[in-house]
Structure formats: C-alpha cells, structure tokens
OpenMM code with the backbone's topology and positions (N, CA, C; nanometers):
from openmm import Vec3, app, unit

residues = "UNK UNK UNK UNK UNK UNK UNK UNK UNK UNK UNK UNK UNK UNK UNK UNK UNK UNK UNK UNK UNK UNK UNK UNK UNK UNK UNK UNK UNK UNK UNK UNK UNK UNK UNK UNK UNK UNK UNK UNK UNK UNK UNK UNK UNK UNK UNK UNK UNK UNK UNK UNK UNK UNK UNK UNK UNK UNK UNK UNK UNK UNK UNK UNK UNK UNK UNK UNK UNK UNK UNK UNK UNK UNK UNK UNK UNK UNK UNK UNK UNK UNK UNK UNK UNK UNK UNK UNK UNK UNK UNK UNK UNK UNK UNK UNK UNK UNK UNK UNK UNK UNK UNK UNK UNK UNK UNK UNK UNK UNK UNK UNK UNK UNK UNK UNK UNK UNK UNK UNK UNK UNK UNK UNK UNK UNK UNK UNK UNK UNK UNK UNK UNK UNK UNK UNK UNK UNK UNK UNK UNK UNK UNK UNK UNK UNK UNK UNK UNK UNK UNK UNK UNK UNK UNK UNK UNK UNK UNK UNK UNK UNK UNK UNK UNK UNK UNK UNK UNK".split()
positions = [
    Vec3(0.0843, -0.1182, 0.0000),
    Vec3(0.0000, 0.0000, 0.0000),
    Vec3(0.0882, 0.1237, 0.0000),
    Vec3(0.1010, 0.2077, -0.1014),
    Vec3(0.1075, 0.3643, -0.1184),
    Vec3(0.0804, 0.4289, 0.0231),
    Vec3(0.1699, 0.4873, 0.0737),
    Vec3(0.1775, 0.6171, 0.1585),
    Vec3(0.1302, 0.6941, 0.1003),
    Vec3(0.0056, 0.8035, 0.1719),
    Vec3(-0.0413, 0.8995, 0.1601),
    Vec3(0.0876, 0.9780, 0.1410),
    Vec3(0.0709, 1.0759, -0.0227),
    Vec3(0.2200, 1.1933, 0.0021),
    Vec3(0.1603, 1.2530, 0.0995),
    Vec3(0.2557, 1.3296, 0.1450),
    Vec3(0.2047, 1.4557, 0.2232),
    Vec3(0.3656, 1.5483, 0.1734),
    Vec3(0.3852, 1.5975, 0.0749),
    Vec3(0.5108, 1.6920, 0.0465),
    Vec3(0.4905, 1.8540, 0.1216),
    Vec3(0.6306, 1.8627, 0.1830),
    Vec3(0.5897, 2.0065, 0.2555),
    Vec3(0.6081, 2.1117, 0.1600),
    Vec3(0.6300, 2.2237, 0.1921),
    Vec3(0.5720, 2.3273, 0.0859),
    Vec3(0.6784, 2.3392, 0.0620),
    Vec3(0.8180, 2.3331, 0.0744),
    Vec3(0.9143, 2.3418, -0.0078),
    Vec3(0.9799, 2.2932, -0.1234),
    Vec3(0.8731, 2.1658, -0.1294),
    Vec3(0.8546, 2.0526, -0.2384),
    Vec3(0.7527, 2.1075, -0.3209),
    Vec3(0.8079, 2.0760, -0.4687),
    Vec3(0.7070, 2.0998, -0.5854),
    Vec3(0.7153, 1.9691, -0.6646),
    Vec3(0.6093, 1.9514, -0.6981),
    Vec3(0.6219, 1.8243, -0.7913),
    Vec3(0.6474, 1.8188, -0.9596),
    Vec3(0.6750, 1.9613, -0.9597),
    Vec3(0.7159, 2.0026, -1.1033),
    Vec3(0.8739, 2.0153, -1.0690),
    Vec3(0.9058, 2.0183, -0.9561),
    Vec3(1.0888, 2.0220, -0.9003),
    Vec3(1.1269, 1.9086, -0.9662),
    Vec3(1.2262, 1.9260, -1.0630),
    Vec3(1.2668, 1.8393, -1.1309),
    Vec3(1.3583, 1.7549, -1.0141),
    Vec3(1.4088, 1.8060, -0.9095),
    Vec3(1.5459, 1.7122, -0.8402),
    Vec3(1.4285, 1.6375, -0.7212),
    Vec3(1.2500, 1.6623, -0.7047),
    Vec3(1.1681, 1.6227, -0.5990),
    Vec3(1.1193, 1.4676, -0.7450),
    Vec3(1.0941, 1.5013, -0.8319),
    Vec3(1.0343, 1.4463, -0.9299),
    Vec3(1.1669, 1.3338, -0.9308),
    Vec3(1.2731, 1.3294, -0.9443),
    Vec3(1.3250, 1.2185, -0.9292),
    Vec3(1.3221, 1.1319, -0.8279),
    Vec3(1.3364, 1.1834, -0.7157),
    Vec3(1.3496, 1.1426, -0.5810),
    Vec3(1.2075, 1.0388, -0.5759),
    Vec3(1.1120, 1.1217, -0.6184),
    Vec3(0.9886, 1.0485, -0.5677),
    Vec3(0.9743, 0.9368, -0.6992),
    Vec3(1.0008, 0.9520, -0.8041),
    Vec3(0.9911, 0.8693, -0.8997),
    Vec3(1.1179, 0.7187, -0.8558),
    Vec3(1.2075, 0.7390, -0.7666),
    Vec3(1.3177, 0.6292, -0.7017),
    Vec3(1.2439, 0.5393, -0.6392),
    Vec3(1.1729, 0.6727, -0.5647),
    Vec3(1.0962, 0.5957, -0.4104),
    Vec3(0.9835, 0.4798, -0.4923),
    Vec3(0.8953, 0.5634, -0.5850),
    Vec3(0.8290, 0.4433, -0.5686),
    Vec3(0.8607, 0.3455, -0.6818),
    Vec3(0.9571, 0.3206, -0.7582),
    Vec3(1.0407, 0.2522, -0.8207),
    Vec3(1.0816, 0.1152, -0.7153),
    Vec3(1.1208, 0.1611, -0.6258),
    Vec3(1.1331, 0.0878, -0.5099),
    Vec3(1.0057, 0.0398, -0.4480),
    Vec3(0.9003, 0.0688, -0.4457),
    Vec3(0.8355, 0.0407, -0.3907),
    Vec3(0.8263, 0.1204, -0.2657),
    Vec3(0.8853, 0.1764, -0.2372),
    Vec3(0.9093, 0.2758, -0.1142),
    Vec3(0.9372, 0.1781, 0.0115),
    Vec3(1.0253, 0.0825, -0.0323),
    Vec3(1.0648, -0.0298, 0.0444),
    Vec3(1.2260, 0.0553, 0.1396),
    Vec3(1.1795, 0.0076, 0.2587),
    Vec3(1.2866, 0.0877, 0.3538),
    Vec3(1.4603, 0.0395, 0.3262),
    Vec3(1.4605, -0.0760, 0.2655),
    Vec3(1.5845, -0.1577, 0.2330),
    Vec3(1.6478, -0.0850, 0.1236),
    Vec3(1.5961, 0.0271, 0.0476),
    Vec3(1.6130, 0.0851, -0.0648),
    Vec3(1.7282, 0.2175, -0.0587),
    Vec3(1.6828, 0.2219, 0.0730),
    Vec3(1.7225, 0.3806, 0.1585),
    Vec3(1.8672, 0.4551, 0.0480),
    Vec3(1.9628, 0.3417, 0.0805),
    Vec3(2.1084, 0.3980, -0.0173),
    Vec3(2.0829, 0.4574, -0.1295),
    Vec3(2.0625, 0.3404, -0.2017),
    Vec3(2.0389, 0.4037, -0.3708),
    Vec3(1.8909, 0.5144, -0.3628),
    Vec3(1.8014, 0.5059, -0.2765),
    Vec3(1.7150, 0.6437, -0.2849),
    Vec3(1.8012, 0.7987, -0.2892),
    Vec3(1.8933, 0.7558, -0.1458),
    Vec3(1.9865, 0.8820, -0.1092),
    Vec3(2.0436, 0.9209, -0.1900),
    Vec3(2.1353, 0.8067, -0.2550),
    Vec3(2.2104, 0.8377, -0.4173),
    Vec3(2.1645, 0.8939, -0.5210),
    Vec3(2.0355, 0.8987, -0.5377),
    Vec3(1.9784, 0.9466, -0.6430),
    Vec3(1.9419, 1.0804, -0.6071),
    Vec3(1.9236, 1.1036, -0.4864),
    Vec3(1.8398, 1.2724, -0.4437),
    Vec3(2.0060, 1.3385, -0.3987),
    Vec3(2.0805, 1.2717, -0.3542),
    Vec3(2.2540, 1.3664, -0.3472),
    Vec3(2.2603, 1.3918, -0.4993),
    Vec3(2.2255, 1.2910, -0.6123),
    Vec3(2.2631, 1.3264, -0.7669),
    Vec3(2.2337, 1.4517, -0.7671),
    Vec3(2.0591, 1.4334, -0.7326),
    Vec3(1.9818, 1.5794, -0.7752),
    Vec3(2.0147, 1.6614, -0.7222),
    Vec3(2.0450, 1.7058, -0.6456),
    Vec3(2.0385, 1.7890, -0.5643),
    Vec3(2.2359, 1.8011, -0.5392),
    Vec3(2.2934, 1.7605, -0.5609),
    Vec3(2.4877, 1.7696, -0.4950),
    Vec3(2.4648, 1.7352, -0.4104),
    Vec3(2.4143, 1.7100, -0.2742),
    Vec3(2.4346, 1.7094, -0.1239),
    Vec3(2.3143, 1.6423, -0.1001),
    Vec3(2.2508, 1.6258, 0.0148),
    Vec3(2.1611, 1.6104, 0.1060),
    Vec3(2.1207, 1.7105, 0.1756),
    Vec3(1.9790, 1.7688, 0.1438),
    Vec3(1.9598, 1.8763, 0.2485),
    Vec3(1.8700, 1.7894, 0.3214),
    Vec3(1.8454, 1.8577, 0.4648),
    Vec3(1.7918, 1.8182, 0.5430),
    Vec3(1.6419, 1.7673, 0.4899),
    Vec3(1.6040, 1.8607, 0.4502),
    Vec3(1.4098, 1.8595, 0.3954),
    Vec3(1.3939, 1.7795, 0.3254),
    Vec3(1.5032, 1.7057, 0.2452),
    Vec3(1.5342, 1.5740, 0.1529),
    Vec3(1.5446, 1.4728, 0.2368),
    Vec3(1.6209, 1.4276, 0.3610),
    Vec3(1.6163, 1.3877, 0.4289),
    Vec3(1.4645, 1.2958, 0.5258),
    Vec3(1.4272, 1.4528, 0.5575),
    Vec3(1.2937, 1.4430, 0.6364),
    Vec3(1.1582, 1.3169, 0.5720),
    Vec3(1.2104, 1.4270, 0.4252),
    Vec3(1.0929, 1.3989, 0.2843),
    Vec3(1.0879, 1.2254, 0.3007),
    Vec3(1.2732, 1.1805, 0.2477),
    Vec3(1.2965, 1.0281, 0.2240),
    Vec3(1.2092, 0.9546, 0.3623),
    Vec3(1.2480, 1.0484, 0.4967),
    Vec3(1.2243, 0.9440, 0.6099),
    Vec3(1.0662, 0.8979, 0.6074),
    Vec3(0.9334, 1.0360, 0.5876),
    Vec3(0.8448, 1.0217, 0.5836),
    Vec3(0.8053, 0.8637, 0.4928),
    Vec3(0.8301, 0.9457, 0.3913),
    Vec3(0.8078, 0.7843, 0.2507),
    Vec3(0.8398, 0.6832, 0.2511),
    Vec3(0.9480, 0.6682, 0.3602),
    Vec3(0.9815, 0.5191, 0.3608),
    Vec3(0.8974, 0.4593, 0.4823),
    Vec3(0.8666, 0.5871, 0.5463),
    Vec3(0.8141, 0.5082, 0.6792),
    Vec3(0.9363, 0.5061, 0.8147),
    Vec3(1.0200, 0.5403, 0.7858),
    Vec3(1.1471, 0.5244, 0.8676),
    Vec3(1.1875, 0.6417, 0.9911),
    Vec3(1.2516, 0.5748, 1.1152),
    Vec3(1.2689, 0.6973, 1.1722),
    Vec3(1.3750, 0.8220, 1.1151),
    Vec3(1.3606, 0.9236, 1.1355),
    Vec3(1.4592, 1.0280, 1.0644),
    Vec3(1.6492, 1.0156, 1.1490),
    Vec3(1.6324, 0.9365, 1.2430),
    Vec3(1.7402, 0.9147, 1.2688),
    Vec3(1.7947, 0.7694, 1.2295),
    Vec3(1.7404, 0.7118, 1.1440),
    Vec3(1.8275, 0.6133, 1.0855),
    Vec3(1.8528, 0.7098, 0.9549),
    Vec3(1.7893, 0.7267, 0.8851),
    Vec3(1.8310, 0.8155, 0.7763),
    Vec3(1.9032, 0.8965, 0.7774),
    Vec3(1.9212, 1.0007, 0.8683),
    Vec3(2.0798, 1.0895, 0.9091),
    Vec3(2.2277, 1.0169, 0.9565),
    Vec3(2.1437, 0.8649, 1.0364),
    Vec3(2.2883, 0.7541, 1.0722),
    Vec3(2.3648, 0.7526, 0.9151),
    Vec3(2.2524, 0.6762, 0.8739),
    Vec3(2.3210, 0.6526, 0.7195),
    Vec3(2.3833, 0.7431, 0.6462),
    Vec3(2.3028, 0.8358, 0.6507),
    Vec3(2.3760, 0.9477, 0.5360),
    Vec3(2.5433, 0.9975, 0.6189),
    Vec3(2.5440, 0.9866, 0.7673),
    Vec3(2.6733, 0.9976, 0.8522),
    Vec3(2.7878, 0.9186, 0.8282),
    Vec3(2.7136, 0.7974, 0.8086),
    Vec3(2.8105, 0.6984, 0.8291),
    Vec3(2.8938, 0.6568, 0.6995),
    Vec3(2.8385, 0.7168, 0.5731),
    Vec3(2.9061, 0.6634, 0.4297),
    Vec3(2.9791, 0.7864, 0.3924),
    Vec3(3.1267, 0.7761, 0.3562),
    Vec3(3.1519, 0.9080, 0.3171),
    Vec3(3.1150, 0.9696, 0.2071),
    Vec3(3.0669, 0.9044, 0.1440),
    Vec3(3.0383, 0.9396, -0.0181),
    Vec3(2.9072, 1.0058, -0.0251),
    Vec3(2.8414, 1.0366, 0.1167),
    Vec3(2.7060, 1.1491, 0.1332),
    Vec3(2.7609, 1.2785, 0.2002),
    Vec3(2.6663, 1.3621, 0.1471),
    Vec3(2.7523, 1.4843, 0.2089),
    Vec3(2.6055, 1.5477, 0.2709),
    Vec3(2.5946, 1.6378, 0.3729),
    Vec3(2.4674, 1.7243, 0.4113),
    Vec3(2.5264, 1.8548, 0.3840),
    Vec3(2.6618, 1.8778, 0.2997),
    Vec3(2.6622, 2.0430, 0.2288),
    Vec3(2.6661, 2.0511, 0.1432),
    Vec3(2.6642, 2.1721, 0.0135),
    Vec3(2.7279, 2.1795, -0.1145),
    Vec3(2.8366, 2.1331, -0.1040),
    Vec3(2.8493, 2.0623, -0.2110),
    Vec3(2.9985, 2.0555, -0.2390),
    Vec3(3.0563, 2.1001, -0.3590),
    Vec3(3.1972, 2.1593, -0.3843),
    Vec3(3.2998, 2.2333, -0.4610),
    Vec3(3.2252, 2.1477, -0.6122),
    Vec3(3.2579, 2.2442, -0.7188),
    Vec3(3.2191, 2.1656, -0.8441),
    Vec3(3.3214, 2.0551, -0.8831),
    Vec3(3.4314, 2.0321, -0.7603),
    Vec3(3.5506, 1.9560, -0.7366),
    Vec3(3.5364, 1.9161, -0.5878),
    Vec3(3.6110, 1.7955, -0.5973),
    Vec3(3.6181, 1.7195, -0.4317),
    Vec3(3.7573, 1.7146, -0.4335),
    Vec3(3.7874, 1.6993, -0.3362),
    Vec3(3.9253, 1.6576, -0.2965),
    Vec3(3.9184, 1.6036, -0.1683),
    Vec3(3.9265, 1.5272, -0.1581),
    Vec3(3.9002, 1.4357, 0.0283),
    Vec3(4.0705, 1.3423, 0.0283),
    Vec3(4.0907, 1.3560, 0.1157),
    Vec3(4.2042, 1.2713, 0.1921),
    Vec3(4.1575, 1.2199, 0.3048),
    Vec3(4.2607, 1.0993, 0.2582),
    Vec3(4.2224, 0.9763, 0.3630),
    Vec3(4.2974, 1.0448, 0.5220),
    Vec3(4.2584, 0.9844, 0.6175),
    Vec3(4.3651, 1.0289, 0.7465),
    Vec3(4.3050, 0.9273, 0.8186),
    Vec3(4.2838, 0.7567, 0.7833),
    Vec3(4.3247, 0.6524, 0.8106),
    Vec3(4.4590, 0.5960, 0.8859),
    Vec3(4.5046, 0.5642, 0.9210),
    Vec3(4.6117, 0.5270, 1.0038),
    Vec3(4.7654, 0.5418, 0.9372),
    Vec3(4.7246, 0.4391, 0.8267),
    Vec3(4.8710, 0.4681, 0.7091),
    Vec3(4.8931, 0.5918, 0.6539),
    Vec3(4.7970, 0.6626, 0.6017),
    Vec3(4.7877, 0.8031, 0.5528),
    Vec3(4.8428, 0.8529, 0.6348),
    Vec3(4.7918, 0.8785, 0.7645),
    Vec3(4.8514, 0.9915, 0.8520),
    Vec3(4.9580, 0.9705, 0.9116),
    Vec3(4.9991, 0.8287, 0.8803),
    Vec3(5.1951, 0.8270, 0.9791),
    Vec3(5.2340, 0.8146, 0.8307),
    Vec3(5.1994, 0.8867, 0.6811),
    Vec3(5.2763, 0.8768, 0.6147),
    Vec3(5.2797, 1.0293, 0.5389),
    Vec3(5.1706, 1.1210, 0.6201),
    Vec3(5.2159, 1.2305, 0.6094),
    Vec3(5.0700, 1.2964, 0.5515),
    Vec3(4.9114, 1.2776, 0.5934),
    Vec3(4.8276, 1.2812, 0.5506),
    Vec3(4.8033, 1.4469, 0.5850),
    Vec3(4.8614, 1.4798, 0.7404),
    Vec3(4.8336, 1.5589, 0.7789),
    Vec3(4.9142, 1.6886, 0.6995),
    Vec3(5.0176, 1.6658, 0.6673),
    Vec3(5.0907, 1.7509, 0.5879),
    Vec3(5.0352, 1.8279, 0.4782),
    Vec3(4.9631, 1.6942, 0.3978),
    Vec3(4.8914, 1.7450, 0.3390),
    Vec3(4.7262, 1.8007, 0.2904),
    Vec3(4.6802, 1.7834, 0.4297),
    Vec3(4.6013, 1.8736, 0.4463),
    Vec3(4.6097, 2.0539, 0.4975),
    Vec3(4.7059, 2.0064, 0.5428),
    Vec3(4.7965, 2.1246, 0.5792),
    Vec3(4.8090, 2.2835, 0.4915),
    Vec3(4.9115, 2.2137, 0.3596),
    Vec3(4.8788, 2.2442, 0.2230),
    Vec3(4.7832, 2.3101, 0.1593),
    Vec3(4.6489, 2.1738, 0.1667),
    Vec3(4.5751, 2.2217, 0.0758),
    Vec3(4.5221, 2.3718, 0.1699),
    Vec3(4.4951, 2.3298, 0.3003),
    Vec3(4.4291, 2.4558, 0.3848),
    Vec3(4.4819, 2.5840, 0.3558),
    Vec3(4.6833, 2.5610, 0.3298),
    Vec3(4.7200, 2.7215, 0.3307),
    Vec3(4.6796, 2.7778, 0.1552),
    Vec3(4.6539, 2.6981, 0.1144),
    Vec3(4.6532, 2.7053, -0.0756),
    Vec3(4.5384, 2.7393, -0.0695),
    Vec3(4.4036, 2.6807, -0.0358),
    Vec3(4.2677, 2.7009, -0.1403),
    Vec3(4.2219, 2.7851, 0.0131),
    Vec3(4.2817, 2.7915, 0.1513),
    Vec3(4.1670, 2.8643, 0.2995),
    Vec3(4.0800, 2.8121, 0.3062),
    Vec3(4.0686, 2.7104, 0.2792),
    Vec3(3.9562, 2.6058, 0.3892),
    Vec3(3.9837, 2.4924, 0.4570),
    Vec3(3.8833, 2.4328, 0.5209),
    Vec3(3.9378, 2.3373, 0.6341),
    Vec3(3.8354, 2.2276, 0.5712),
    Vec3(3.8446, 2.0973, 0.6445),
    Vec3(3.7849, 2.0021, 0.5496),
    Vec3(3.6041, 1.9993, 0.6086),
    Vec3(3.5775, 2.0058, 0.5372),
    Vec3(3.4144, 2.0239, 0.5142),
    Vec3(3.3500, 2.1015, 0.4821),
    Vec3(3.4796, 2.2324, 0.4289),
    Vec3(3.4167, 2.3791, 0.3654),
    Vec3(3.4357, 2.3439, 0.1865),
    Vec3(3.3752, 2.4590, 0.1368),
    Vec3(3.3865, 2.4574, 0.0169),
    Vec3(3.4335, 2.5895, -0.0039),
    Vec3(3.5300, 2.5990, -0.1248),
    Vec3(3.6083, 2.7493, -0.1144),
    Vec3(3.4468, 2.8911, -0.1786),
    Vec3(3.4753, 2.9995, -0.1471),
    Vec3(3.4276, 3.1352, -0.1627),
    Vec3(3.3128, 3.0972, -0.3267),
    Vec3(3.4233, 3.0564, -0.4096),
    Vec3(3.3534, 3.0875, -0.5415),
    Vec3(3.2792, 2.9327, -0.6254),
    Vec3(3.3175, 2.8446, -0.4786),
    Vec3(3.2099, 2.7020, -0.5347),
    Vec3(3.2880, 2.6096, -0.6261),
    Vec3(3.4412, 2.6557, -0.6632),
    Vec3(3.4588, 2.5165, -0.7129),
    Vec3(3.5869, 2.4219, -0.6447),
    Vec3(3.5988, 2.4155, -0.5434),
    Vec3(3.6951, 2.3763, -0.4771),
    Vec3(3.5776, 2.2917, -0.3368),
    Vec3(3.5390, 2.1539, -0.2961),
    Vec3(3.5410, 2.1051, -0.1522),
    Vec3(3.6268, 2.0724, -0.1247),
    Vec3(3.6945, 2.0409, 0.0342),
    Vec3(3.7553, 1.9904, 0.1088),
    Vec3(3.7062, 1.8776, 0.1959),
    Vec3(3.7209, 1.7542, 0.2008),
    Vec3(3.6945, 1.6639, 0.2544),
    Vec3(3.7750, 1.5377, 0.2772),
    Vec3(3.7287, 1.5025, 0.3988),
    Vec3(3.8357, 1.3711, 0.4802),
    Vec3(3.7596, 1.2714, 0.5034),
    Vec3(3.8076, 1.1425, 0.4878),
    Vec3(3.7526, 0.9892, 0.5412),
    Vec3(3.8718, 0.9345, 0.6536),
    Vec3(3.7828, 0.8465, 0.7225),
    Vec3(3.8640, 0.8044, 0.8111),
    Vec3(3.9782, 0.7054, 0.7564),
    Vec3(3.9703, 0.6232, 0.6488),
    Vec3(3.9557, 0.5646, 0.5390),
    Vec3(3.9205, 0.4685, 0.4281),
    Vec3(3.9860, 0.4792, 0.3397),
    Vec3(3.9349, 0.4730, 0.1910),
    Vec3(3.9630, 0.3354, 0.1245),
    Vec3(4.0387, 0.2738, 0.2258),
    Vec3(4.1032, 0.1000, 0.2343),
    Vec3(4.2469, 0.0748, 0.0733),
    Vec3(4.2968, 0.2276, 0.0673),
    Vec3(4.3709, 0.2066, 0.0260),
    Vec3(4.5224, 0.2148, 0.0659),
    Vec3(4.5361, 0.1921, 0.2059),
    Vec3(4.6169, 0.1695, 0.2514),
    Vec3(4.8014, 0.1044, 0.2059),
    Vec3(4.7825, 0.0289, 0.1410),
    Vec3(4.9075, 0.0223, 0.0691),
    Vec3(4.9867, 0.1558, -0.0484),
    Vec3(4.9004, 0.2656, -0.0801),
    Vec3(4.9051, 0.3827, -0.1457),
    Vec3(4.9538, 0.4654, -0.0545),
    Vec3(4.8929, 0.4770, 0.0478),
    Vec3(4.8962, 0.5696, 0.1350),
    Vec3(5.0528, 0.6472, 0.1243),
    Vec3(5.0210, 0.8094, 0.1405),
    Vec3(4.8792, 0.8329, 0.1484),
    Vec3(4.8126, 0.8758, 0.0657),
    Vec3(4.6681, 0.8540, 0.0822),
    Vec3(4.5866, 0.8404, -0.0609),
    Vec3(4.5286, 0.9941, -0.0654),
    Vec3(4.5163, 1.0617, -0.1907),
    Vec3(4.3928, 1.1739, -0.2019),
    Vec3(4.3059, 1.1321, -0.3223),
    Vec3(4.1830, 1.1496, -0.2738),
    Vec3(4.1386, 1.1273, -0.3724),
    Vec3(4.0397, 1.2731, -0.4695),
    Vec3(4.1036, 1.2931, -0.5825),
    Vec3(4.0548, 1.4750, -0.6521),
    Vec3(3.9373, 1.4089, -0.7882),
    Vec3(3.8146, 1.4311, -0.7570),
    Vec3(3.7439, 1.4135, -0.8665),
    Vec3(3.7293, 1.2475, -0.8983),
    Vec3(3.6965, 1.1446, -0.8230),
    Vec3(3.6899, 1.0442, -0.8258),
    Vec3(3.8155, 0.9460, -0.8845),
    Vec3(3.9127, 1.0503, -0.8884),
    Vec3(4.0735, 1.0021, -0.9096),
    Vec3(4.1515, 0.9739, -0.8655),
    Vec3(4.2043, 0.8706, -0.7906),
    Vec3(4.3052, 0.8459, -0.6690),
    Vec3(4.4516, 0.8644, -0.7083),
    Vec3(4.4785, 0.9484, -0.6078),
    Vec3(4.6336, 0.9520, -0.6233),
    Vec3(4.7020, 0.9007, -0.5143),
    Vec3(4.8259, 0.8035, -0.5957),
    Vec3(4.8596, 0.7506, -0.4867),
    Vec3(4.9867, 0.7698, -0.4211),
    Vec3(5.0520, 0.7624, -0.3004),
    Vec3(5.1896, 0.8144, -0.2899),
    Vec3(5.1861, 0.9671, -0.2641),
    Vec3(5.1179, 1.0066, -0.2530),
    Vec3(5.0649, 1.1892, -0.2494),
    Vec3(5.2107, 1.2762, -0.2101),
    Vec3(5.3066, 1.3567, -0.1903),
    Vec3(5.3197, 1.4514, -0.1590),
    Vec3(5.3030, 1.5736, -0.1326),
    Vec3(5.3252, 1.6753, 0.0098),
    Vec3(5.2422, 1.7692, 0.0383),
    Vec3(5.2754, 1.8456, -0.0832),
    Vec3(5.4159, 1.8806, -0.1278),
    Vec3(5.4747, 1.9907, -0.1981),
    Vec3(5.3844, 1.9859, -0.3413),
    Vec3(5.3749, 1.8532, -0.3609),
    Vec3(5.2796, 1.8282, -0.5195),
    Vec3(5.1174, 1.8516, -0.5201),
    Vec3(5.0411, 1.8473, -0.4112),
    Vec3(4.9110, 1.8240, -0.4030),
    Vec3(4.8786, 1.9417, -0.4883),
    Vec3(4.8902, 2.0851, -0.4107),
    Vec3(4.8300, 2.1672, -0.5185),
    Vec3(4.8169, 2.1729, -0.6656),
    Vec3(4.9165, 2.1084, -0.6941),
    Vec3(4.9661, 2.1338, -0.8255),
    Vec3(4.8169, 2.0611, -0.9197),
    Vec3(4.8512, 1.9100, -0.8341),
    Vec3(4.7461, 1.7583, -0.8708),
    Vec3(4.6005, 1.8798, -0.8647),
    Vec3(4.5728, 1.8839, -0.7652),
    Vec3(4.4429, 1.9369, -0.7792),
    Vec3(4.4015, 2.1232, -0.8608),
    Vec3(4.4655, 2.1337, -0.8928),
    Vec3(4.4718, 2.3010, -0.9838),
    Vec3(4.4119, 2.2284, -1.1160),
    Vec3(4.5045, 2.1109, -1.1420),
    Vec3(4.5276, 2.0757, -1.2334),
    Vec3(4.4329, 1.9952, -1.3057),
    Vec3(4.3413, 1.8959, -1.1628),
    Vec3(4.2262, 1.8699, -1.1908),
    Vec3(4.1075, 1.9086, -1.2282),
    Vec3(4.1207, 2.0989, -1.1562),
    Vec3(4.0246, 2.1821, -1.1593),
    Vec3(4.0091, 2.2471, -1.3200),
    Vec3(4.1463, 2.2396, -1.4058),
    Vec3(4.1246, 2.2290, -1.5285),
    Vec3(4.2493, 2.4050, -1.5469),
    Vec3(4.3220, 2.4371, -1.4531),
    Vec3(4.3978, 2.5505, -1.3824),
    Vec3(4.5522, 2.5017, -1.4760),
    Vec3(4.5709, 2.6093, -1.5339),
    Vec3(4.7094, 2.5481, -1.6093),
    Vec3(4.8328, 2.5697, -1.4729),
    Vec3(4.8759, 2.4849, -1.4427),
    Vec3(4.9926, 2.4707, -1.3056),
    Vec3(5.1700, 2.5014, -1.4138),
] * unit.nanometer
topology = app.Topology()
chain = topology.addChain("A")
for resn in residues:
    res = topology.addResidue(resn, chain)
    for name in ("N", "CA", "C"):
        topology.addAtom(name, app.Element.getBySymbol(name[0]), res)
C-alpha cells in the first residue's frame, strides 16, 4: 500500500530534483531496504543532502529520521553540504597519517583557505576527509574528482588538484 504523500511546501512536484526522488521511491516500492540508492539518487539531484530531503525520504519510507541521518553519517560518499564543483578528500586513516596525511592537508588549507568540510568562496573547490578509503598500501591516498592519487606529496598536491580543476599549473 502507497503512503499517503504529504510533500511540505518546499517541495514541488514540477521540481525536477523532488520528481526524481519520488519517482526512485516508488520505483522501489518505497521499500525501507532501498534507503542507499534512494539517497544516491536525491545527493545526484540535488549535490548534497539537504535536510528537507532527508525528512521527505524518512516520511516515505516510513522510517525513523534518525536512521536516515545515521546513514547518510556513516558513508563518506554522502555529504549534508554543497559541495565544490571539485572534491578533494584525503584519507587520514592510520597509514595516511603516519605517512604524512596531515601535511597534506595542511597544504591544501594554506593554498585554497579552507578546512575540510568547507567549500572554497567561489564554489569550485570542496575539502573533505575519510577516516579511510582502504587504500592503505598507497597511502597516502587523495582522492581529486573520483581520481586516486597515490603516494601523495604535500609539496605536489596543489599542483594535482589546480590541475584537476582544469587551472594550467
């Protein structure tokens, strides 16, 4: 049986990024086991997770709103901010950081002025960290634009990521 919608007023059903979301859900069946790939599809729409997306998913599935914020916490690959029209996340996993992870966060902070979970001034630069990324034999790992680099140095990072951003270095 279909859940009564009840969409709050910040939802339109002509919202092209609500119109997917709800077209997932009941694709699924609005089956609570679905939750990931729902989230995946409304972070597509939307870059991030806002909260009211959140709320929206918990209603429809039926679910409490604090398993749905666990989840979206617990995977790094969800975010609850904008993120840069670029990522850059470093690992600071165990190997990473006795191999110099911190260094290079260090770096990126004095280069782009942000700290990890900001996104720079003009939107195309995030900063972000995992505890890690299980690439441990690399270490330490960054990963810029779904691209892993492995072996990282602090002195090189900027360069890697300017460079990703499409920035002639």
């Amino acid at each position: 049986m279909k859940p009564k919608r009840n969409l709050d007023r910040e939802f339109s059903r002509t919202d092209p990024c609500v119109k997917l979301v709800i077209d997932k859900i009941e694709k699924e069946n609005y089956r609570p086991d679905a939750l990931i790939e729902i989230l995946h599809v409304a972070q597509n729409a939307y870059g991030y997770l806002p909260m009211e997306v959140l709320s929206f998913i918990a209603k429809e599935l039926r679910l409490p709103p604090s398993r749905v914020y666990a989840t979206v916490t617990f995977y790094h690959l969800f975010s609850l901010k904008p993120r840069g029209d670029h990522t850059c996340l470093v690992c600071t996993g165990t190997a990473c950081y006795v191999k110099g992870a911190q260094a290079i966060l260090e770096e990126l902070e004095n280069k782009f002025h942000l700290k990890p979970g900001e996104v720079t001034c003009d939107k195309k630069l995030g900063l972000r960290t995992a505890r890690c990324i299980e690439g441990c034999g690399l270490a330490p790992v960054v990963v810029v634009d779904e691209e892993v680099l492995s072996n990282v140095k602090p002195e090189e990072i900027n360069d890697k990521v300017l460079a990703k951003m499409g920035v002639k270095v």
